[in-house]
FITI-681628 format. One record per atom (N, C-alpha, C): residue in one letter; x, y, z. Coordinates in steps of 0.001 Angstrom, whole numbers, plus 524288, in hexadecimal, padded with zeros to 5 digits. Layout:
! FITI-681628
aXYZ ...
***
This chain:
! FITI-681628
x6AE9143F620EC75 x6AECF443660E873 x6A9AF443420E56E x6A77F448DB0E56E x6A146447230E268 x6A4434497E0DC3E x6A0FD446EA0D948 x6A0F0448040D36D x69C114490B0D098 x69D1E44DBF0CF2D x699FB451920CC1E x6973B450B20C610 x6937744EDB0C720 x6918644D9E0C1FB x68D0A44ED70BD40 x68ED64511A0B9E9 x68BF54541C0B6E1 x6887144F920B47B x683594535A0B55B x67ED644F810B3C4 x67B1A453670AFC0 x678E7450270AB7C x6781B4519B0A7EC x6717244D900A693 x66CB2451490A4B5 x6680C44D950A3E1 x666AE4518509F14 x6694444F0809BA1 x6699F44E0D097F2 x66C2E448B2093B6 x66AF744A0D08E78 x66F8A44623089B5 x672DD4486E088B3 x6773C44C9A08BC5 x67ACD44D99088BE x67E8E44A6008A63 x682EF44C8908581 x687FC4492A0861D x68C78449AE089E9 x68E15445C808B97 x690DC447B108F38 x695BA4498008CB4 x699A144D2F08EC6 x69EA744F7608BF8 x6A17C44BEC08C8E x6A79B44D4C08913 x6AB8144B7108763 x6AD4C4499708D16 x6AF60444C808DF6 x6B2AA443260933B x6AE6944194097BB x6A98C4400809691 x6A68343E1009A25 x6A388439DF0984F x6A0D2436C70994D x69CED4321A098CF x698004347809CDA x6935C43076098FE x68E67430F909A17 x68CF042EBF09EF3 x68AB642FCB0A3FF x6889D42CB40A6D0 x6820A42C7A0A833 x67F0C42AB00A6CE x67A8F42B1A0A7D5 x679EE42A4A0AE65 x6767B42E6F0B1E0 x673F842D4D0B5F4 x66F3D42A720B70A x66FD34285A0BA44 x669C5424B00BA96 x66665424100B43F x661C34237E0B515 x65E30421070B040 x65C904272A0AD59 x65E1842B440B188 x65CE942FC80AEE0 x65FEF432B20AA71 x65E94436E70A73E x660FF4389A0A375 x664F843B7C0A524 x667A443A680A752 x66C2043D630ABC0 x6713343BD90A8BB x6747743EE40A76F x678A043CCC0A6F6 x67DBB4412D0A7CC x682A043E020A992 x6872443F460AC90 x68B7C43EED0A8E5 x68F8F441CD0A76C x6924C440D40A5A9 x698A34410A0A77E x69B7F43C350A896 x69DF743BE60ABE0 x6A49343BD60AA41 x6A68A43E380ACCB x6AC3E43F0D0A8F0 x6AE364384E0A7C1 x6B236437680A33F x6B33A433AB0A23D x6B96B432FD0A73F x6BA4442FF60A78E x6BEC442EC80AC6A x6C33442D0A0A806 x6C6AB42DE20ABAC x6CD4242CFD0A906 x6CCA1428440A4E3 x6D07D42A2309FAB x6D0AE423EC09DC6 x6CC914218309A80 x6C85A426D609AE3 x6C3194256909683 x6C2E442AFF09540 x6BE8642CFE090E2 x6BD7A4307B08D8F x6B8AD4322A08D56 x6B56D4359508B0E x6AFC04352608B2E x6B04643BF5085E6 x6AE5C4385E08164 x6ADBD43C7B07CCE x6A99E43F0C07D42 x6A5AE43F51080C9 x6A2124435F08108 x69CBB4417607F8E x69864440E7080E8 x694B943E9A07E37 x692C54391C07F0B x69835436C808245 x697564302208151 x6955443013085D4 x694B542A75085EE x692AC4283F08B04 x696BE425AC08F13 x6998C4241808D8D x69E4B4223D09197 x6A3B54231208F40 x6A6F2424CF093E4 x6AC8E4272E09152 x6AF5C421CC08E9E x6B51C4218108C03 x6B5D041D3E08A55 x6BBB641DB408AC9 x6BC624189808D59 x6C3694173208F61 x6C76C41B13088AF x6CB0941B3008B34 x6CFFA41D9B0886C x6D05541A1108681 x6D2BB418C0080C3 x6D5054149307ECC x6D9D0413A207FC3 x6DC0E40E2907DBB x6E28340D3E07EC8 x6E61E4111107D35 x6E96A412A207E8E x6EE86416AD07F2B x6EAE541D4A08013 x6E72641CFF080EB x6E3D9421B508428 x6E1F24213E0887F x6E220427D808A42 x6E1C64294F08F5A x6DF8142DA00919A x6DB4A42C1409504 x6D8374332E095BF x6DAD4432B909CBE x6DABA436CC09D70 x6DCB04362A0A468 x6DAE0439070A65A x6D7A543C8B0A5B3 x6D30043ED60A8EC x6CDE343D4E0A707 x6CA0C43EE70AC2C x6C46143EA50AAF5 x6C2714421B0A6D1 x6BE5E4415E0A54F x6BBB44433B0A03F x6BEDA4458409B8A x6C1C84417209A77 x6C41A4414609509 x6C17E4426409087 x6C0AE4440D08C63 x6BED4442E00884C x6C1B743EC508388 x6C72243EFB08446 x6CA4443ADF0803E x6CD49438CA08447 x6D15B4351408181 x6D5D543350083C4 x6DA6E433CC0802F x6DF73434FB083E4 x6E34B4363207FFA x6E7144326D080D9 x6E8B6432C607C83 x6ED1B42D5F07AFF x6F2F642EAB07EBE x6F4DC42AB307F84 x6FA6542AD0082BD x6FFDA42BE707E65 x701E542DD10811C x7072642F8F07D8C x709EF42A6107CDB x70C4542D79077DD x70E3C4294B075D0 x71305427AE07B2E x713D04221607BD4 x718DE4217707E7D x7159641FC30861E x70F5541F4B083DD x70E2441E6C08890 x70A7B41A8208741 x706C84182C08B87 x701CF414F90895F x6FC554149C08C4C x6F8284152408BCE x6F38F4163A08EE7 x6F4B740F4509286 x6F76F411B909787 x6F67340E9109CDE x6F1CF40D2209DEB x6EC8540F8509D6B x6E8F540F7E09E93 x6E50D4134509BBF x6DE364138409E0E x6DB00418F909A63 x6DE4341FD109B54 x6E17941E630A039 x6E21D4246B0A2E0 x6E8CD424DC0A39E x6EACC422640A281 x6EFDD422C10A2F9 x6F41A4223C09D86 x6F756424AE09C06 x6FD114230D096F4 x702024229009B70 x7033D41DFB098F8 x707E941CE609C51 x70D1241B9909762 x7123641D92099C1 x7169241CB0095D9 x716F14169009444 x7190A41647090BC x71AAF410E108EF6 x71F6340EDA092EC x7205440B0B0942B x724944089F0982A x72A3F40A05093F1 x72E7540943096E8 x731D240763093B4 x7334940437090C8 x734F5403F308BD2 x733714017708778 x72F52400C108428 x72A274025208577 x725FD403970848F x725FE40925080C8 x723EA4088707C4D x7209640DBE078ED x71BD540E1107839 x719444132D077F4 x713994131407463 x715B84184807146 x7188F4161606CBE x718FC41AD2067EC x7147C4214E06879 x70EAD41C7B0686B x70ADF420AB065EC x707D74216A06C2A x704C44271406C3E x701AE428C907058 x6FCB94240506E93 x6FAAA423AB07255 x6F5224217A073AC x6F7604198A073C1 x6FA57418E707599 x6FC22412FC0777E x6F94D4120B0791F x6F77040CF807A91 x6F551408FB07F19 x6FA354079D080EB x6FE734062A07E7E x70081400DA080AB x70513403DA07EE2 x70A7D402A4081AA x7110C4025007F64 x7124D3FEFB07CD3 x7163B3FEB007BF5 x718563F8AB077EF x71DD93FA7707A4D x71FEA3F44307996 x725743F36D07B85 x729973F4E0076B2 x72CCE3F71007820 x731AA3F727074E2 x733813F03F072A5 x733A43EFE306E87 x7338E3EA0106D4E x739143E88B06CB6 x73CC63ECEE06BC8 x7436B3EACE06C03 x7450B3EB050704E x748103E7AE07336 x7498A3E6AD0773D x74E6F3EAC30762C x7508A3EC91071FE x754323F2790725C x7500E3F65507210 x74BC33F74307248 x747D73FB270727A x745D23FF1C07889 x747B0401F0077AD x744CC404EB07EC0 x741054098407C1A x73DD240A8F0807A x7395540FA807E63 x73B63414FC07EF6 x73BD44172807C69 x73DDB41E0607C7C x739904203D081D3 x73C90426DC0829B x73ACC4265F08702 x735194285A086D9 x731EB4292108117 x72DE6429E6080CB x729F2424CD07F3B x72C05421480801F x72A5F41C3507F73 x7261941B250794F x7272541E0D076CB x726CE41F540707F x7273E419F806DA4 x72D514187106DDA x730614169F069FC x7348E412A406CB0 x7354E40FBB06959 x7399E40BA306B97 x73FBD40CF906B08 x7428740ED106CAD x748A340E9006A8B x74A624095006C02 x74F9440850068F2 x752ED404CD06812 x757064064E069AD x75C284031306E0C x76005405D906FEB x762654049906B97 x767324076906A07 x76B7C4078C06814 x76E8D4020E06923 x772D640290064F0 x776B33FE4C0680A x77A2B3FEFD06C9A x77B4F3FB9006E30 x77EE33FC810733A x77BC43FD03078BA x773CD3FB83076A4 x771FB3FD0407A0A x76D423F9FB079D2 x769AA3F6D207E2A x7655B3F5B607F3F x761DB3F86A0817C x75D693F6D8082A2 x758BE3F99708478 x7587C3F7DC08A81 x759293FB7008E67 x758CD3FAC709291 x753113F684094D4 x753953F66909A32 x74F5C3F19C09B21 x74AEB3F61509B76 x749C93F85A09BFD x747B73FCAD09C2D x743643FD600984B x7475D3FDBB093CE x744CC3FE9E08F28 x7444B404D308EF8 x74702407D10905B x746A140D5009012 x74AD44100308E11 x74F6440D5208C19 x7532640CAE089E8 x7588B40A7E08927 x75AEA40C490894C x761594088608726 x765B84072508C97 x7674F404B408BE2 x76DB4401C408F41 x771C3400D4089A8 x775DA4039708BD2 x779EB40309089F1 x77AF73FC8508B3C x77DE33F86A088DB x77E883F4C708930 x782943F3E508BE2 x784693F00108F60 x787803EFEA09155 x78DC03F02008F10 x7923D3F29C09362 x795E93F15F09194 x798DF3EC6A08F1B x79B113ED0808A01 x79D3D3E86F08855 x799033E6C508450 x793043E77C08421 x78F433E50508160 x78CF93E94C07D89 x78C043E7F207A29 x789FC3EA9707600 x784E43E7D607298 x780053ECDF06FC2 x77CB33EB5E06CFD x77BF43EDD2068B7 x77D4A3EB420649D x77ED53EF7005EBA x778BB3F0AD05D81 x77AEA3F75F05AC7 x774B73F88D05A1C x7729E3F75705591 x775BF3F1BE052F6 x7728B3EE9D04EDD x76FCB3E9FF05218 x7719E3E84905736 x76EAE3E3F20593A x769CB3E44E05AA6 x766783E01305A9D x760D33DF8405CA2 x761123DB8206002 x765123DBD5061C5 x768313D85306770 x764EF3DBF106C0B x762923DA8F070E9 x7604D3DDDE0734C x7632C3DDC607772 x767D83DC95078C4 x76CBC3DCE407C9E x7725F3DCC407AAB x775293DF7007F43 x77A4E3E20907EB7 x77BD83DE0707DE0 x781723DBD6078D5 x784CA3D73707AB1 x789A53D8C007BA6 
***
């Protein structure tokens, strides 16, 4: 595959979503789209990685945009959901966090933590509730994290 490259002999700047490349020792210069997962504000000299819980996913980006809330930057080019039991409340995450009550599962926008009710635990799952078994019960004043 040949690639087409605009060449320029001059100092101007290169545009929004590309980096500077100088050719040989001459006043030549190339300006080359920035690749997935980096940025290039126009002007600079080299594009610059997405930060944590951001994401550009095409070539010649000019910004990177933050991941929804309920997901987390997998990587520069990818938002991936939070697992089960897992939230990121706010858009632009790096990272999930675990539901910390063992009666806690993640809603299905992985937002927020709920708490089952009584009469009920948090599946292994962590995606929500089990009725407790017959005969056993969990009052919804306990912080007992199983049916007795």
């Amino acid at each position: 595959q040949i690639r087409q490259r605009r060449v320029r002999v001059s100092c101007a700047k290169c545009p929004t979503g590309t980096e500077y490349q100088q050719i040989s020792n001459l006043n030549v210069v190339d300006c080359d789209a920035c690749p997935a997962g980096e940025y290039g504000t126009g002007g600079g000299m080299v594009c610059t990685a997405c930060g944590a819980g951001t994401v550009s996913t095409q070539e010649g980006s000019s910004q990177c945009t933050p991941c929804n809330a309920g997901q987390y930057s997998f990587n520069t080019t990818l938002c991936k959901e939070c697992a089960p039991g897992e939230i990121a409340p706010n858009q632009g995450t790096a990272s999930c966090a675990a539901c910390s009550n063992a009666l806690d599962y993640s809603d299905a926008s992985h937002t927020t933590c709920d708490t089952c009710p009584g009469g009920q635990v948090a599946n292994s799952a962590k995606d929500g509730c089990d009725l407790c078994a017959a005969g056993t019960d969990r009052p919804s004043s306990s912080t007992d994290y199983t049916c007795l």
